[in-house]
Structures are given as structure tokens and as C-alpha cells.
C-alpha positions as CSV (number, residue, x, y, z in Angstrom):
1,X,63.2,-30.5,-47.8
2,X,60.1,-28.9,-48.2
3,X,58.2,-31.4,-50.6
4,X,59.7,-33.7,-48.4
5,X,57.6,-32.4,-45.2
6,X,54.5,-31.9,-48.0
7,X,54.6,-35.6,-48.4
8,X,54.9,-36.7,-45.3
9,X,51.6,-35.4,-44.0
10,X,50.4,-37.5,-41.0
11,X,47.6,-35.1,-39.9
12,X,44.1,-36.2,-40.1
13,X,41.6,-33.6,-42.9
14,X,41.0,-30.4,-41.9
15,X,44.0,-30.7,-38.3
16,X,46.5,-28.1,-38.9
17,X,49.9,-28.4,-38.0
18,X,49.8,-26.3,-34.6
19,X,46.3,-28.2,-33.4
20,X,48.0,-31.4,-34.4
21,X,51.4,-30.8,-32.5
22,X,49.6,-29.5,-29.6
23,X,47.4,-32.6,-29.0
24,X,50.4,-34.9,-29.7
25,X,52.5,-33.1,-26.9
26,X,49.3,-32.9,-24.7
27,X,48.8,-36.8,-25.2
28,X,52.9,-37.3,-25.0
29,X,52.5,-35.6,-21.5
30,X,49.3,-37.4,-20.3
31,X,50.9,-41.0,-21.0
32,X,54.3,-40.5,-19.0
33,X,51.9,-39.1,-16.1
34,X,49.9,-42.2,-16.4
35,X,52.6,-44.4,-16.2
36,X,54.4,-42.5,-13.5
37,X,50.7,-43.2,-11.8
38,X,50.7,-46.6,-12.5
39,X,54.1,-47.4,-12.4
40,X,54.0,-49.6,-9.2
41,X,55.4,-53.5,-8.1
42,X,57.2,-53.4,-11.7
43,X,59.2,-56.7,-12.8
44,X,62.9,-56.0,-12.2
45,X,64.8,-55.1,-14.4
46,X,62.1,-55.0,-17.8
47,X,59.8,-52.4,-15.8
48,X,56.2,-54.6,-16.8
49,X,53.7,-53.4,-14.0
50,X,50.2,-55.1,-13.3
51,X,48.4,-52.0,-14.5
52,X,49.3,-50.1,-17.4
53,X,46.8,-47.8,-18.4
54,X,49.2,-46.1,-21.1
55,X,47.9,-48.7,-23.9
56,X,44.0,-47.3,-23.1
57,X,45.2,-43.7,-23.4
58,X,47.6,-44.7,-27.4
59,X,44.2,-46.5,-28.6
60,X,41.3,-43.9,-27.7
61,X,44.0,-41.5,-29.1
62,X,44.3,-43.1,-32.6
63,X,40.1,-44.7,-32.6
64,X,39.2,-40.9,-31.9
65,X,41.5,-38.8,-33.2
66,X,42.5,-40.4,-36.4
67,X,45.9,-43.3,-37.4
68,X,48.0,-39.8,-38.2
69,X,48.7,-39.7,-34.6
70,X,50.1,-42.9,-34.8
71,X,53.3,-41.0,-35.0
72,X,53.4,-39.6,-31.4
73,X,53.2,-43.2,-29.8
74,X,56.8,-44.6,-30.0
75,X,57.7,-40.6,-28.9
76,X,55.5,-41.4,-25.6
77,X,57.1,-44.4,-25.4
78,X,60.7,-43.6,-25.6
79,X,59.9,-41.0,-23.1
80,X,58.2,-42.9,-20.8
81,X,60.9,-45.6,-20.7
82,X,63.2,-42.4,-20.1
83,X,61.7,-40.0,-17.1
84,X,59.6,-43.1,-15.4
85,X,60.8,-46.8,-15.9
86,X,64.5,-46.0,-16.3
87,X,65.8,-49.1,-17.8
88,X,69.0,-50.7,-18.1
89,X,69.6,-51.0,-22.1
90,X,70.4,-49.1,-24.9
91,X,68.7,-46.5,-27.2
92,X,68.4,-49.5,-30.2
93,X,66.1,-51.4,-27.1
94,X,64.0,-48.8,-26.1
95,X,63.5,-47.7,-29.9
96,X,62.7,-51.6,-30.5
97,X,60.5,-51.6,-27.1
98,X,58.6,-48.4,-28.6
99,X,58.1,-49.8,-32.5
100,X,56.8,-52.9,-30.2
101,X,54.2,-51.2,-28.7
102,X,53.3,-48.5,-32.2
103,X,52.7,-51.5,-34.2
104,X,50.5,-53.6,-32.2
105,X,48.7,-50.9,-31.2
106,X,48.9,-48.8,-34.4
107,X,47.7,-52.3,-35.6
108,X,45.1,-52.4,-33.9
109,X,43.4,-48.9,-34.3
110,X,43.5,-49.7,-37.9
111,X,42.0,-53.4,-37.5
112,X,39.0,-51.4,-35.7
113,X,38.7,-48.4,-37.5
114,X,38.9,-49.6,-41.0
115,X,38.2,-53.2,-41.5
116,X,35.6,-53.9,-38.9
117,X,34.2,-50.7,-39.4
118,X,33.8,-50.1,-35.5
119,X,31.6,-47.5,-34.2
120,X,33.7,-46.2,-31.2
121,X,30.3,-44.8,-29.7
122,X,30.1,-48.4,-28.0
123,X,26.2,-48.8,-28.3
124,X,26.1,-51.6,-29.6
125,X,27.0,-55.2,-28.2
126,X,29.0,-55.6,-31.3
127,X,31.3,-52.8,-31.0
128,X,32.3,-53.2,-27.5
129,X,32.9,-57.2,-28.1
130,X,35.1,-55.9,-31.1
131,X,37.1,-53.3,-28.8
132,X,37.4,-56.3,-26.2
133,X,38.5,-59.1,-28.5
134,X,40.8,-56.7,-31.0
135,X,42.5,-55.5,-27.9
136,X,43.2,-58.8,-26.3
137,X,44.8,-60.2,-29.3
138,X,46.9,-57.2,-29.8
139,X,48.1,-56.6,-26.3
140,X,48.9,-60.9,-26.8
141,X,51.3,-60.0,-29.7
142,X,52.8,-57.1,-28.0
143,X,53.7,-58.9,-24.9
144,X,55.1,-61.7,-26.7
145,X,57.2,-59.3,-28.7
146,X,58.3,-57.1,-26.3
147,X,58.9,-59.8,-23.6
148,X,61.4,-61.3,-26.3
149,X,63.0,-58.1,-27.3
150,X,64.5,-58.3,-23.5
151,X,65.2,-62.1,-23.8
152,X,67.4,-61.0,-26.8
153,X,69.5,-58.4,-24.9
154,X,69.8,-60.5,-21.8
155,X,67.8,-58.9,-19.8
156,X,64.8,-61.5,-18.9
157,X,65.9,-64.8,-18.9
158,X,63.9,-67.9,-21.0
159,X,62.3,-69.3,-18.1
160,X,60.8,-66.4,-17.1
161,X,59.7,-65.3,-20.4
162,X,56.1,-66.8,-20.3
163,X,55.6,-65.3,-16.8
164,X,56.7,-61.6,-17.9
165,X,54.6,-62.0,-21.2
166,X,51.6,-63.3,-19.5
167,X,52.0,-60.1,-16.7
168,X,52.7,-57.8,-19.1
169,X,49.0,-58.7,-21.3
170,X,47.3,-59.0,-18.0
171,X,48.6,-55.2,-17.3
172,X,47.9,-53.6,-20.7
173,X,44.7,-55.4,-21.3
174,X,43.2,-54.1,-18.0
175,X,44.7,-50.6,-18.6
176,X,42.6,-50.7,-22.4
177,X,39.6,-52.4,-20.9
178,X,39.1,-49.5,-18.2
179,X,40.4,-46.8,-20.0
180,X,39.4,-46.7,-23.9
181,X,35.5,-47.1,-23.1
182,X,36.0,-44.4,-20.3
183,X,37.7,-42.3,-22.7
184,X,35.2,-42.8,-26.4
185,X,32.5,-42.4,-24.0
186,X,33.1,-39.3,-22.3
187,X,36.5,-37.9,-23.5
188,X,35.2,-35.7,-26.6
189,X,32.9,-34.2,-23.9
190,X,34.0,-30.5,-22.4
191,X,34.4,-30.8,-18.2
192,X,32.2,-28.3,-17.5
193,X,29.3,-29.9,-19.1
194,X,30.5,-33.5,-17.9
195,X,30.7,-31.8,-14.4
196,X,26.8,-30.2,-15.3
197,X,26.0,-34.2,-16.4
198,X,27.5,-35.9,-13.4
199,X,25.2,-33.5,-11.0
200,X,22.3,-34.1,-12.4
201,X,22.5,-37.3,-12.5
202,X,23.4,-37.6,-8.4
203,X,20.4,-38.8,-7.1
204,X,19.7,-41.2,-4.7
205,X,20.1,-44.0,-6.2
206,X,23.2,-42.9,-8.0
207,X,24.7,-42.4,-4.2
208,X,23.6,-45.9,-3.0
209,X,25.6,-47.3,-6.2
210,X,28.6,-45.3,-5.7
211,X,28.4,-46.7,-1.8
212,X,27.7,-49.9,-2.7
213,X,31.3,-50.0,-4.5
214,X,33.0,-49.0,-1.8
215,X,31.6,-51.6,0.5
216,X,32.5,-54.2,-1.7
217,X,35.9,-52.7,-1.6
218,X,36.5,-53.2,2.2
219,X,35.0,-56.5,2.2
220,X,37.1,-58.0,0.0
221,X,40.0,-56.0,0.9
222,X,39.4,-54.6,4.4
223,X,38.5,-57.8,6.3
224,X,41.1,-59.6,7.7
225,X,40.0,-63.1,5.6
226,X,41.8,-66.0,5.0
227,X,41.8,-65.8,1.2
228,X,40.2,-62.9,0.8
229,X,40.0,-63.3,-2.9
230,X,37.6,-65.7,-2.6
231,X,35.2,-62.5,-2.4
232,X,36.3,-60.9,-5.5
233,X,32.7,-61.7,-7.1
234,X,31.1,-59.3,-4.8
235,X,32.5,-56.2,-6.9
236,X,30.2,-57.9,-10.1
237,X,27.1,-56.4,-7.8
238,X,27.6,-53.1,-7.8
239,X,29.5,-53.1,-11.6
240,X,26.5,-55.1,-12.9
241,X,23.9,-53.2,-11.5
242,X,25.3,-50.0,-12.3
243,X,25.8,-51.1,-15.9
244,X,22.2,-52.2,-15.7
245,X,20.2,-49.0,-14.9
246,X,23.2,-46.8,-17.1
247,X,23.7,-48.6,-20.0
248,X,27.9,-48.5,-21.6
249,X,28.1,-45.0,-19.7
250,X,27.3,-46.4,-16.4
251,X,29.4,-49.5,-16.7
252,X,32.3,-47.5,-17.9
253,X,32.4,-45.5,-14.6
254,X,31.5,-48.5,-12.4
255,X,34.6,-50.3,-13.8
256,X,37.1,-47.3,-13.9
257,X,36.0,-46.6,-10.0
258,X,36.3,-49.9,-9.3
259,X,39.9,-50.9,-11.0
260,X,41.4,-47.6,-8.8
261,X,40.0,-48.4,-6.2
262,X,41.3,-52.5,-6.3
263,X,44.8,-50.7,-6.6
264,X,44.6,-48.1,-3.9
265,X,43.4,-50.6,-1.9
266,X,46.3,-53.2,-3.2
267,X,49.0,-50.9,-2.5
268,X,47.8,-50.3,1.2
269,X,48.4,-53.5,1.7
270,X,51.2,-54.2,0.0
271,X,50.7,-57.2,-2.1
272,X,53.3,-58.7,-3.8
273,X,53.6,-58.4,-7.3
274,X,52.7,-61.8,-8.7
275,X,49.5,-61.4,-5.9
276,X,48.6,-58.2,-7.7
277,X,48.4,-59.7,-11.5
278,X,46.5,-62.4,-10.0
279,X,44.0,-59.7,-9.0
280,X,44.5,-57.8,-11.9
281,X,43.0,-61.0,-13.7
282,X,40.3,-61.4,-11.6
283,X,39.2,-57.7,-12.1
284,X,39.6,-58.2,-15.6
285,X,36.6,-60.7,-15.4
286,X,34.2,-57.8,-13.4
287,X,35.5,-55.4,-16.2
288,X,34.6,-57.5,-19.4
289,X,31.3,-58.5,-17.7
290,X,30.2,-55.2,-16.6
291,X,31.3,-53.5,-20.0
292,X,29.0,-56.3,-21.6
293,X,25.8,-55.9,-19.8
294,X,26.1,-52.3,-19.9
295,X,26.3,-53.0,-24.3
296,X,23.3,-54.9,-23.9
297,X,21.7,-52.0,-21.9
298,X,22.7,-49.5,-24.4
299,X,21.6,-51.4,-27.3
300,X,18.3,-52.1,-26.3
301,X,17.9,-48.7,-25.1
302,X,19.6,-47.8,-28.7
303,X,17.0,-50.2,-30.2
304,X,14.0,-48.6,-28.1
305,X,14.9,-45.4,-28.9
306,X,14.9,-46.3,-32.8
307,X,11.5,-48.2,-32.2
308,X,10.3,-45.2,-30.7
309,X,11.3,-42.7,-33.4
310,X,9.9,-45.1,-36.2
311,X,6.7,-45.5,-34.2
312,X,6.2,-41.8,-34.0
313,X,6.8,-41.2,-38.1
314,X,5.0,-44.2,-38.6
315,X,1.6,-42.8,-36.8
316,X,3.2,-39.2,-38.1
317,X,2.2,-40.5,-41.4
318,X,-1.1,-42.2,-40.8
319,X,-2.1,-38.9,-39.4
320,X,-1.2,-36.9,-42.6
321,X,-2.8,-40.2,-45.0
322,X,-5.8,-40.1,-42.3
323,X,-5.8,-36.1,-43.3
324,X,-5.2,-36.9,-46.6
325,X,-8.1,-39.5,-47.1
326,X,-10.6,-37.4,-45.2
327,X,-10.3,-34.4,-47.4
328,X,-9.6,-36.3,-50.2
329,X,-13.3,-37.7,-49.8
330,X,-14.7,-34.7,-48.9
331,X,-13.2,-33.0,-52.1
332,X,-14.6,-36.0,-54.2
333,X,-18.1,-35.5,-53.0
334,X,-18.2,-31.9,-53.2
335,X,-16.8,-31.5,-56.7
336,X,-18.9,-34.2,-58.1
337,X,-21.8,-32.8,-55.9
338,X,-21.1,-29.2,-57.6
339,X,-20.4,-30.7,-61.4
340,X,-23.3,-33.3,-61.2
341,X,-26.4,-31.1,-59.6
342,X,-26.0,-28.2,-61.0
343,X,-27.8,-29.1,-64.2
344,X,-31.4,-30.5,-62.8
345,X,-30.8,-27.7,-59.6
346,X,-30.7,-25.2,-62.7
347,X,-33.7,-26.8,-64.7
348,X,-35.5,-27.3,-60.8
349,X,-34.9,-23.4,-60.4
350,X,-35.9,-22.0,-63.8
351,X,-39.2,-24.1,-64.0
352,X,-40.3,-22.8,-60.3
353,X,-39.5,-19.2,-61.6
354,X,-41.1,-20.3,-64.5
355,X,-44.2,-21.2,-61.9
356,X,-44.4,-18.3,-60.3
357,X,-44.4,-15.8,-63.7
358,X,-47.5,-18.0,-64.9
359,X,-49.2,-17.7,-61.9
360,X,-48.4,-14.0,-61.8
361,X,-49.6,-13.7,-65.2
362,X,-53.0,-15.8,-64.8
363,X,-52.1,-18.7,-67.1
364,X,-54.1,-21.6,-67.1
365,X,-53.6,-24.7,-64.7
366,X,-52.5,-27.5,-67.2
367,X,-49.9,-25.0,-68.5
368,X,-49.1,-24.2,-64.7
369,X,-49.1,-27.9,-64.1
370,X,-46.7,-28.7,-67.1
371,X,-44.5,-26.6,-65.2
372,X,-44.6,-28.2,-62.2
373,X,-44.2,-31.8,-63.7
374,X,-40.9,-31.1,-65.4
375,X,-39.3,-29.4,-61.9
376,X,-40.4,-32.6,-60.5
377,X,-38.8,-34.4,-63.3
378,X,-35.6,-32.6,-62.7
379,X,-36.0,-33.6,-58.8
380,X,-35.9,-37.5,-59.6
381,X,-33.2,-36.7,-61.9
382,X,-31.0,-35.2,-59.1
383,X,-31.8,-38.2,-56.9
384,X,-30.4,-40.2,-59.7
385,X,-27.7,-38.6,-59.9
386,X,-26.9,-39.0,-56.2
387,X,-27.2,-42.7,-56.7
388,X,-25.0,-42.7,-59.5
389,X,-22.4,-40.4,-57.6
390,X,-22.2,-42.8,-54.7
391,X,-22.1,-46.0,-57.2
392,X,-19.3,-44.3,-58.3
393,X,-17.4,-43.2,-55.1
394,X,-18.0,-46.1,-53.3
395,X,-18.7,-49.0,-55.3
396,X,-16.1,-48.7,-58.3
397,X,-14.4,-51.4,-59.7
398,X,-12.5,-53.9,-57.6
399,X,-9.5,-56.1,-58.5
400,X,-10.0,-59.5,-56.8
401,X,-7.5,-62.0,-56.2
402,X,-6.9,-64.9,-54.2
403,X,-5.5,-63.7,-50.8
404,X,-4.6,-65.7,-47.6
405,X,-6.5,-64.4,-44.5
406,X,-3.6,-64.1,-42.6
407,X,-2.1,-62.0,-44.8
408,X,-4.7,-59.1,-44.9
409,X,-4.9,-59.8,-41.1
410,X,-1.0,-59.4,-40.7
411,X,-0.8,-56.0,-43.0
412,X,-2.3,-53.9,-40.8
413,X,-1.7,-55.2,-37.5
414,X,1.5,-53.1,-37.0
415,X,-0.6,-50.2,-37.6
416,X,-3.4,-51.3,-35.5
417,X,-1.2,-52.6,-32.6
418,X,0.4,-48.9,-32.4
419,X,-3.6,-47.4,-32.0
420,X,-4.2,-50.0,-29.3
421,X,-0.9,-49.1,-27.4
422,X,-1.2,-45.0,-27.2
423,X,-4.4,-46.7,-25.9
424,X,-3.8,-48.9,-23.4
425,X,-5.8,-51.5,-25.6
426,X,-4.9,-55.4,-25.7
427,X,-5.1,-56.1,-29.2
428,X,-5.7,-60.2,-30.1
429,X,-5.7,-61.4,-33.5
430,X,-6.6,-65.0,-33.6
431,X,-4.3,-67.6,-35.2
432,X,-5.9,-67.8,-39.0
433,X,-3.5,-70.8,-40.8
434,X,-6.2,-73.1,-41.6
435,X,-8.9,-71.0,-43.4
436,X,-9.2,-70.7,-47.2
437,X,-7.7,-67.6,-48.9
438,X,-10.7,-65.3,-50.0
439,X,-10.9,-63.7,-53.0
440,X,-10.2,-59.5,-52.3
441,X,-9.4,-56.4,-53.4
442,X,-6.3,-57.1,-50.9
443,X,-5.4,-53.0,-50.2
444,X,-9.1,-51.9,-49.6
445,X,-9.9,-54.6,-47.4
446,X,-6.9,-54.1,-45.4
447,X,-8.5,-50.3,-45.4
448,X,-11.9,-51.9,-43.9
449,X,-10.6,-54.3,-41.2
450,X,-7.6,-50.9,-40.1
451,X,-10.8,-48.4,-40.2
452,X,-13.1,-51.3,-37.8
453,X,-9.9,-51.5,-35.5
454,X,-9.6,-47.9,-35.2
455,X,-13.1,-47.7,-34.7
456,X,-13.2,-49.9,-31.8
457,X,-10.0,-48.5,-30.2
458,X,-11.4,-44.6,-29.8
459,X,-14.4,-45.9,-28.8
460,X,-12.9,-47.8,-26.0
461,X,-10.8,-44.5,-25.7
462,X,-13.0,-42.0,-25.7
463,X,-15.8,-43.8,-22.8
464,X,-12.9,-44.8,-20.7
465,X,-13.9,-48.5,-20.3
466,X,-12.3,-50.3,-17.6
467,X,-12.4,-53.0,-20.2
468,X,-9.8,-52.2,-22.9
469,X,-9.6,-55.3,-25.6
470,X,-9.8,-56.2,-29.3
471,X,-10.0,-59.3,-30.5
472,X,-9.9,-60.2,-34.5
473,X,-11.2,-63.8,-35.4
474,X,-12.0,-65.7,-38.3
475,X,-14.1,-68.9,-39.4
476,X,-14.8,-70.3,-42.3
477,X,-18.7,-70.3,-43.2
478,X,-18.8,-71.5,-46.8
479,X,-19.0,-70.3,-49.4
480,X,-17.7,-67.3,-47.1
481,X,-15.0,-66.5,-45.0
482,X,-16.2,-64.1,-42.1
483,X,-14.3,-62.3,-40.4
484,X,-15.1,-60.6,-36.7
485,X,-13.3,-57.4,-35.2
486,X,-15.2,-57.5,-31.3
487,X,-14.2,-54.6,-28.7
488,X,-15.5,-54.2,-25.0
489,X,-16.4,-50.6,-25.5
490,X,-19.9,-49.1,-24.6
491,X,-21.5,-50.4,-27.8
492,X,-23.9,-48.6,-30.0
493,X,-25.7,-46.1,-28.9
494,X,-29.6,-46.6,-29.6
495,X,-30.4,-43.6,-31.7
496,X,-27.5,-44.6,-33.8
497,X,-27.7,-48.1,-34.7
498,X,-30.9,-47.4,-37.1
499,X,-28.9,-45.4,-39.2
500,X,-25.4,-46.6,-38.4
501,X,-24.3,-47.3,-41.8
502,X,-25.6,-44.1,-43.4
503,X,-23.4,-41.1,-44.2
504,X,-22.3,-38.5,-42.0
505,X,-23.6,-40.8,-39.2
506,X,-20.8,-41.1,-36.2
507,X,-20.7,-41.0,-32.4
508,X,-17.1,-40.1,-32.6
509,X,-16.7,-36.3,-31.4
510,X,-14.1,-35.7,-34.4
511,X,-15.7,-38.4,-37.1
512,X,-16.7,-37.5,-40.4
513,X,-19.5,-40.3,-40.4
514,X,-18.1,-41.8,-43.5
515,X,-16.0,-44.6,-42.5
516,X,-18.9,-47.0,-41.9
517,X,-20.6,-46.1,-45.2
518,X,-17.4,-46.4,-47.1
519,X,-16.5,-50.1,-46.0
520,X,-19.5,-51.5,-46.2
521,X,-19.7,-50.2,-49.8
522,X,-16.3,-52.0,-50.4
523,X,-17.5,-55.3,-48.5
524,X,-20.8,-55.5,-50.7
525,X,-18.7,-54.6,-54.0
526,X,-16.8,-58.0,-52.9
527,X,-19.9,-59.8,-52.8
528,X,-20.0,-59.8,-49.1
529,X,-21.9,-58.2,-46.2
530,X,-21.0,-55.9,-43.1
531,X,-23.2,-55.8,-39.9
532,X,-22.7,-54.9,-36.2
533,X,-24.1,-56.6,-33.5
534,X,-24.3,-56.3,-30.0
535,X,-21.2,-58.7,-28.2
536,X,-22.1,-61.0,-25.1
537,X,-21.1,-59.1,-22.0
538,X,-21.5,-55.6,-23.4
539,X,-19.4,-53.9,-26.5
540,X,-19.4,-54.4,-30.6
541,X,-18.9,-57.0,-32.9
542,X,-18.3,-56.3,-36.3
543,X,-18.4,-59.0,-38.8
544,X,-18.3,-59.2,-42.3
545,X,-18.0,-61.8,-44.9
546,X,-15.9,-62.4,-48.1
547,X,-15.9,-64.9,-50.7
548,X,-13.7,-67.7,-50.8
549,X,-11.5,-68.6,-53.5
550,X,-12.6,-71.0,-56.3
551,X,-16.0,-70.9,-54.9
552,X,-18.3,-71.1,-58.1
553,X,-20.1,-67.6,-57.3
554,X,-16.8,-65.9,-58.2
């Protein structure tokens, strides 16, 4: 008996068998009192009501909870058919009525859970058109199957069959669609801190929404109209603009609210029941739209959200590379500074020592001169070796290949474009299709045409222009290709320009004064120039030229 139980586990990992039967009883009790609530203008003598909201309860239990539970469904069932809908058949019916209603729905939870791998957080467009279409299929086989069941026994004759069926979908389909996204949404949430949630969120506007349902409510039920259904697409403007500010959340609410209060308001005027499913129908329409847009809310906000987050590791990381570069270049240029001089600094030092012992001593002028030649000697020799140094850093080999313009162009504008938005700069690149491809070192000029962009950003940034725009643009001037990067920023500054190119020059508060020197360096080692200019209507152009492909220079 006992291995018997040990195999017959049905709990989800990590439930234990008190937790487990205390949700299943919990849940047991929840689905009678729902269809106790709900139980109203039933079909004599099967018991099918308009609205059953019982279905909605069975598949957020087995999406959330796990398919073990699948177990308590035909136990809600049975009892349900007992203490509510009271029916006139047998145990082997209801037991039929309740495997009915386990498999299609048991069906279904596993349909959604593990083969269309649904993600029952409903941001995505995807997941509530899955939930929509997975439950209108199986609430279509359970009606069909259950309607029959009572044609068997005699209880629903054949020519009502289609009628009950079709009532009977109508009823649980409406009950999932306003239930289950209610429930995933919000029903893994404590009360108290939905109650903290739902307060902050009453503002003004969230009044004027609530409001606005309930008017549509009494003018499509409270007016004494002709065919007052005619209206029904009024409670679409309050659902849609709900799910529209909200997202799922919002239009999960809107169509809950506005599902009970179609029934209140269907009961105080006693419709019949046939009147009712036609309604039932026609809220199913404001549901499934509502429930959509408020998808396509969520996902965008989902997909904003994710742009966001990738936006902020993305300039995260040019930060720490922008870091990274900096000190990198600073540590270059001291170490080689420190390796390189301190020879001729050395020889400059001892010979001036040297200098002032022969002076000391009274030694004779050519000797004293002697001296003095061979510290100045040293002297060139350090200028030298700053030459050489900068040769080094800043015009080192290049690897050129053929590269399309508007693929170097393209590179970096992602990187640029996010610059230009934290500051409020319109960024235009120029269409570039029809020019030659150049020949480049392809990742250092992508470095010189980001560092001109950045450039031209903080200084647009940084004098508050009322003008805020960049515009990149290319043309063909064989045997070059130049390239232009123009900004409407203050422009040069006079004292500057002289020396603009020159390092440790900047007008930057934070700049090193190497960017400038650095790219030029890496334009010229590519055969090409770098210049600024003054741009027509006040700002900077920056232009600089590369080689074209196949040209016979290269």
C-alpha cells in the first residue's frame, strides 16, 4: 500500500503533502462558491449557465500551480454538480461530466505549459493569443463532449444539442477569458500588498476610468432603448483605454469589472437565458479585444524596458572602454616617456654637472665647451626620441582593406545615436550607397568618425545651443572619399584653433586633449588628411579624407 502511494506522487518538486492537500481543498472550495455565484438562468435539466467562471479558476490552478493538481479538478467537479447544480443522473454521469471537464482542461494546461512553452506572465502578445486560442479550442471539445454525454442518458434531446454546446463554450470561454489573466496576473500576489498597489495607483485618472465603466454600463443597460444591444460597443471605450495607459494588468481589471458588472446588470433585468449568451458573446468580443491591446501595451513597454536596460550597459561599457582607453594612453606615454628619456636626461644631467665642476675648477673654455656640446647633443637626442615615441603611438602600422562607407558609417551609429539622445541631439547620417568603398583600417576609423561625433555632441551639450544637430555626409572626391561630421555647436574657440590638433589641447572641461591628435595621426597613416573648418551659419565641420579602393596610390 505504501509503495503504492510512493508511486503515485502527483505533487509538483519541493510541495509536500499537507501544502499540497491544503491548496487542493482551498481551490475545491473556491470553485463550488464560484459556481454557486455564477450559477444563474441555467439550461433545464443539464445545469449549462451563460457564465461559468469555474473553468478560469481549474486552468490558472494547473498553468500556476503545476499538472499534479490536475487531480483535484474532477473532485471540484463532482462536488459542484452535487451541493450547486443538483442534477438528475447518476454517479457514472456526473463521474463522466467530471473526466469531461479534467481532460479538456487538464489537456489544455499541458498544451500551454509544455509544448508551447507559454509564459503565463502574459507580457507578450504571443502568450495571451496562446491562452486565448488554446482555451477556445478546448472549452470547443469540452462542450461537445459534455453536451453529448447528456444526449446519451436522455437528458438533452438531439435537436437541442448544438444550442447547449454552443451555450455551454460561450459560458466557459468567457469565464477563462476574465478569469485566468486576472488570476496569473495578480493571484501569486499577497492582498495586502495588492491592496498597497491598487492605492497607489488611484489617481485621477484611474477614478475617471473606473467611472467611465460604469457609465457605459447604464447606457447600454440602464436606458430604456429599443435594442439596447446595439450599444454594446460602447464598453470597448473604457476596456480599450484602460488597457492602453495599463498594459495586460489594466486590461485584466477593466474586463473582470466589466463582465460583473454586464451580469449584475443582466440579472436586474431579468433577461432571458438565450438573451444572456447572446450578450455573453458580445462581451466576449470587448474581452478578447481589450486583453489584446493591453499585450500589445505590455510588450512594447516589455520591449522598452529591455531597450532601456541594454542602452544603459551598452553606454555602461563605453564608459569603462572610454576609461579604459584614456588611461590606457596615458600609461603608454608615461612608460615610454620614463623608459625612453631617461638615458639622454641622464647624459643631459651628468654633462651639466660635469659643467659646473670645470667651471669650479677653472678649466679652460674649449674643454668647458666640449661639455656643453655633448648635453646639447643629448637634448636633440631626447627630441628624437619624442618623435620616434609618437611615430610609434600614433602612427603604427595599419591593416587596410577595402571597406564600404556605409559600413564604417553604420558601426558606430548605434553608439553615436545613444550620445545624441542623453543629448537631446538630432543625429543625421546621409544615405552613402553609391560611393566607392575606401581602403581602411576599418576598427580605427570607426574610432575616428565615434570620437568626431562625440566631440560634436558635448560641445553642443556643454554651451547649451538652442541648435542641437549632427549631420554625417559623404562625397566622393577622387582619388578620395571624404567624409564630413558638421555640428551647430559654438565652433572653435580662437585661441584654440592654432593649436587644435596638438596634444593635450581641448576646450572640453573633462578632455584629455588627445582625441584630436590621435585621429588625425590615424587619418594621415591612411594616406588621408583631417581639418576643421568653420560651418555656414555658425558650428564645426570636420572633414577628412580616405583613399579609395583600387586607386593606383594604394
Amino acid at each position: 500500500m505504501e509503495s503504492t502511494l510512493h508511486r503515485f506522487d502527483p505533487r509538483p518538486p519541493g510541495v509536500s503533502w499537507p501544502r499540497f492537500a491544503t491548496e487542493g481543498l482551498a481551490y475545491v472550495v473556491i470553485y463550488v462558491a464560484l459556481d454557486w455565484i455564477s450559477f444563474i438562468d441555467d439550461l433545464r435539466p443539464i445545469g449549462i449557465t451563460p457564465w461559468n467562471p469555474p473553468p478560469g479558476l481549474s486552468l490558472a490552478l494547473l498553468i500556476c500551480r503545476g499538472l499534479g493538481y490536475t487531480v483535484w479538478l474532477p473532485v471540484a467537479a463532482i462536488v459542484a454538480d452535487v451541493a450547486v447544480r443538483d442534477l438528475p443522473s447518476d454517479f457514472a454521469e456526473t463521474l463522466a461530466v467530471a473526466a469531461v471537464i479534467t481532460a479538456g482542461y487538464g489537456g489544455a494546461a499541458i498544451a500551454l505549459r509544455d509544448w508551447l512553452k507559454f509564459d503565463d506572465s502574459l507580457r507578450h502578445i504571443r502568450d495571451v493569443a496562446l491562452l486565448l486560442w488554446v482555451s477556445a479550442v478546448a472549452a470547443f471539445v469540452v462542450a461537445i463532449l459534455y453536451a453529448g454525454v447528456f444526449v446519451g442518458v436522455g437528458l438533452l434531446h438531439q435537436s437541442g444539442y448544438l444550442a447547449a454546446a454552443f451555450r455551454f463554450w460561450v459560458g466557459d470561454l468567457i469565464g477563462i477569458v476574465v478569469f485566468v489573466p486576472l488570476l496569473l496576473r495578480f493571484g501569486r500576489r499577497p492582498i495586502v500588498e495588492l491592496a498597497a498597489s491598487g492605492l497607489r495607483r488611484l489617481d485621477i485618472e484611474a477614478v475617471l476610468q473606473l467611472t467611465s465603466i460604469a457609465l457605459m454600463l447604464w447606457l447600454v443597460f440602464g436606458l430604456e432603448l429599443s435594442d439596447a444591444f446595439k450599444s454594446f460597443y460602447l464598453l470597448l471605450l473604457p476596456v480599450v483605454w484602460v488597457a492602453a495607459r495599463h498594459g495586460i494588468d489594466g486590461a485584466a481589471v477593466a474586463v473582470a469589472l466589466t463582465q460583473i458588472g454586464t451580469i449584475v446588470a443582466l440579472q436586474w433585468h431579468s433577461f432571458a437565458g438565450a438573451t444572456v449568451t447572446e450578450v455573453q458573446l458580445l462581451m466576449l468580443s470587448v474581452a478578447i479585444t481589450g486583453l489584446l491591446i493591453g499585450a500589445i501595451v505590455s510588450d512594447r513597454q516589455e520591449t522598452q524596458r529591455a531597450l532601456d536596460e541594454s542602452e544603459a550597459r551598452l553606454r555602461e561599457r563605453q564608459a569603462e572602454l572610454d576609461r579604459f582607453a584614456r588611461t590606457s594612453i596615458a600609461d603608454e606615454i608615461a612608460s615610454a616617456l620614463a623608459h625612453e628619456m631617461r638615458q639622454p636626461l641622464t647624459a643631459v644631467t651628468t654633462y651639466i654637472g660635469g659643467c659646473q665642476s670645470l667651471l669650479e675648477a677653472g678649466a679652460d673654455r674649449a674643454e668647458i665647451a666640449t661639455a656643453i656640446d655633448k648635453a646639447a647633443a643629448q637634448a636633440r637626442r631626447a627630441n628624437q626620441v619624442l618623435a620616434r615615441l609618437r611615430d610609434f603611438l600614433y602612427r603604427g602600422e595599419v591593416d587596410l582593406d577595402p571597406v564600404p562607407m556605409t559600413t564604417l558609417v553604420e558601426e558606430v551609429r548605434s553608439l553615436l545615436q545613444t550620445a545624441a539622445t542623453e543629448g537631446r541631439v538630432k543625429l543625421v547620417v546621409r544615405p552613402m550607397n553609391g560611393l566607392p568603398p575606401v581602403m581602411a583600417d576599418k576598427t580605427q576609423i570607426e574610432q575616428v568618425i565615434l570620437n568626431l561625433g562625440r566631440n560634436a555632441v558635448e560641445a553642443i551639450a556643454e554651451a547649451s545651443s538652442p541648435r542641437r544637430r549632427i549631420e554625417i555626409n559623404a562625397r566622393a572626391a577622387p582619388p578620395f572619399v571624404e567624409l564630413s561630421v558638421a555640428d551647430t555647436g559654438p565652433g572653435i574657440p580662437a585661441d584654440i584653433r592654432p593649436r587644435l590638433f596638438h596634444p593635450f589641447t581641448t576646450s572640453k572641461s573633462k578632455g584629455m586633449g588627445l582625441g584630436l591628435t590621435i585621429s588625425r595621426s590615424i587619418v594621415e597613416a591612411h594616406g588621408g588628411r583631417l581639418w576643421a573648418e568653420d560651418r555656414p551659419g555658425g558650428g564645426t565641420v570636420f572633414r577628412l579624407t580616405l583613399l579609395q579602393a583600387g586607386h593606383h596610390g594604394i
